[in-house]
C-alpha positions, 0 to 999 in steps of 0.5 A: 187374195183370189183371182176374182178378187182383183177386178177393177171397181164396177163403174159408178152409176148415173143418177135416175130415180128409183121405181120398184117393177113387181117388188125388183127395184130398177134405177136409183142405185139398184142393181142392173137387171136382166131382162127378156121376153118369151116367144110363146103365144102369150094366149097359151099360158101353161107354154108361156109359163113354161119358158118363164120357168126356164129364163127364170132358171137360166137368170132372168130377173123380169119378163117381157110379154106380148099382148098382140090379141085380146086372147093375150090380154085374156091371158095375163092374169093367170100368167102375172098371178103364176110367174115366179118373177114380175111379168111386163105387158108388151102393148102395141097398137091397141090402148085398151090392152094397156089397161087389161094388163093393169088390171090383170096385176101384171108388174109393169106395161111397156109401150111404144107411143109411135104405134098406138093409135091416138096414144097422146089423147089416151095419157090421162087416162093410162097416167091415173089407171097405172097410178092408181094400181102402182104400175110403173111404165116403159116408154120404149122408143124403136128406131123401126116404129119412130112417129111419124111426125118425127120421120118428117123433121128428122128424115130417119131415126137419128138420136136426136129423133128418138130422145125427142120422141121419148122426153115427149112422151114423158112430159105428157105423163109428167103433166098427169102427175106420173113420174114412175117412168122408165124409159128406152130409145133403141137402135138397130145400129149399136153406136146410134143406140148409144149417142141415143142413150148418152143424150137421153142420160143427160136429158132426165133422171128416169132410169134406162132400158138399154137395148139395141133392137133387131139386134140379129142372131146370136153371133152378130147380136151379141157382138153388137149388144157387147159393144153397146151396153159395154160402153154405156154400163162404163159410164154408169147409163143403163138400169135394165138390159134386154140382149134381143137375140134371133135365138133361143130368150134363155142364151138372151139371159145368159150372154146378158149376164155375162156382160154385166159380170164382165163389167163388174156390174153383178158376181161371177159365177163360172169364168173359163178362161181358154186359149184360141188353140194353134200350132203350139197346142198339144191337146184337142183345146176345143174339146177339153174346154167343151167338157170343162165347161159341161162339167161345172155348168151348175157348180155352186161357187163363183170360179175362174177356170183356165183350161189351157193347151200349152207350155208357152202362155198355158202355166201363166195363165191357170196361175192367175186363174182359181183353179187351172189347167196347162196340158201337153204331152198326154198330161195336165198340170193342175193349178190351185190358185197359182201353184202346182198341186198335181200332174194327171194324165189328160183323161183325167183333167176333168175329173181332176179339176172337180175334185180341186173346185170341191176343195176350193168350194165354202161348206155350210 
């Protein structure tokens, strides 16, 4: 048995229906997708495309759009027609934006009812044009842009202001007929997102978009999107995840990724598994672990790698490792599935570590 192999099963899931977002099932037992959203102009399509190659690249399962302009709505034909993975239409504000994106074959619309204009006397008409092409959509709720009428009962976006506003949302659709909802009630503040989510959970069976909004830059947002989804993914709430990150949408991707694969929730692919560095280390820690990490970015099989820096946890760790590495003294112990295959000089423990993970690789 391998490392990777002795993981707690992944949490059971909540119950939600099942809706299909360009072909990716979401809800009903599917698994949980990764999602972001480009930051080009979504009127510049061949820059818009571009990024979507690259979160595609990077994981990225379906992508968020914005429609701010009718350049943008212009746009989206070519971009839904081009993507490699199903394009979601951001609509805020201007109703008539949801229907081009329908229309444009885009996979799914989100809106947020508390700013669109005169949204509730719009519904029938989005439930049967969205019905009629098969569009799934998300009811995304934001602390940041809440209706006002639930400001004036609640005086702040608490979770019982945000379930509120999203289950009403849904009635007005469920009145129609339309039931391929999905839905999100997001909040700066991690733990509000989650008693938001848990409420929402017990509330309906439509499947989650989990996100905590405004989130922050990349240290701070993914401290708080961790803490968010990971409690929520435990008690199986949550279909799809966004981390929304003031960074670069592909590190979105990739710590999105990372925390499903933490929880069990989608195969590991790389795992280092480093020591902190300290007193004890004998070897530039920091440094090696950059290098091991560079090199077995795109290696092919899912690994555990621990790269650490000396003799008191170092031998412990790279034998419950795949693959491993103790360094001290100018050299490295090499670790192969918790024994000791061979003993290098330490510029050579990269190169070394390679030409093990090779071996451990399935051919064919």
């Amino acid at each position: 048995m391998t490392a990777l192999q002795l993981h707690p099963p992944a949490p059971r899931r909540r119950v939600s229906r099942k809706l299909s977002v360009g072909g990716v099932e979401v809800g009903g037992g599917a698994p949980v997708t990764v999602q972001s959203m480009t930051t080009t102009p979504t009127a510049d399509v061949e820059a818009t495309l571009r990024q979507i190659a690259e979160l595609t690249a990077a994981g990225c399962e379906i992508v968020r759009v914005a429609v701010p302009s009718q350049d943008d709505a212009d746009a989206l034909p070519a971009i839904a027609r081009k993507s490699p993975i199903p394009v979601v239409a951001d609509i805020h504000f201007q109703p008539r934006y949801v229907f081009a994106a329908i229309d444009a074959g885009c996979a799914a619309v989100r809106v947020n009812p508390g700013n669109i204009r005169r949204f509730d006397d719009r519904v029938r008409e989005i439930a049967r044009a969205a019905g009629d092409a098969g569009v799934p959509i998300r009811i995304g709720v934001n602390a940041g842009s809440l209706d006002q009428r639930l400001y004036r009962k609640y005086g702040t976006a608490t979770p019982e202001a945000l379930v509120e506003s999203a289950l009403w949302e849904c009635s007005l659709f469920e009145e129609h007929g339309f039931t391929d909802l999905k839905v999100s009630v997001k909040h700066h503040d991690p733990m509000v997102a989650v008693a938001a989510y848990r409420q929402l959970a017990r509330s309906c069976d439509y499947p989650l978009h989990l996100g905590v909004t405004e989130a922050g830059p990349l240290v701070q947002g993914t401290v708080k999107s961790a803490v968010a989804f990971g409690l929520l993914l435990a008690e199986g709430i949550g279909d799809t995840i966004r981390v929304s990150l003031s960074a670069p949408p592909v590190e979105e991707v990739k710590v999105g990724a990372q925390i499903l694969a933490s929880l069990g929730l989608r195969p590991r692919k790389l795992e280092i598994v480093s020591c902190p560095s300290c007193g004890r280390a004998q070897v530039d820690v920091y440094r090696l672990t950059e290098r091991v990490t560079a090199a077995f970015e795109d290696f092919p099989a899912p690994l555990r790698v621990a790269v650490m820096g000396c003799v008191v946890n170092g031998p412990g760790e790279a034998r419950e490792a795949d693959l491993g590495v103790s360094s001290g003294n100018g050299k490295g112990q090499i670790f192969v599935r918790g024994e000791v295959v061979r003993t290098v000089p330490e510029s050579r423990i990269v190169e070394a570590l390679l030409e093990e993970a090779v071996k451990l690789a399935p051919t064919g």
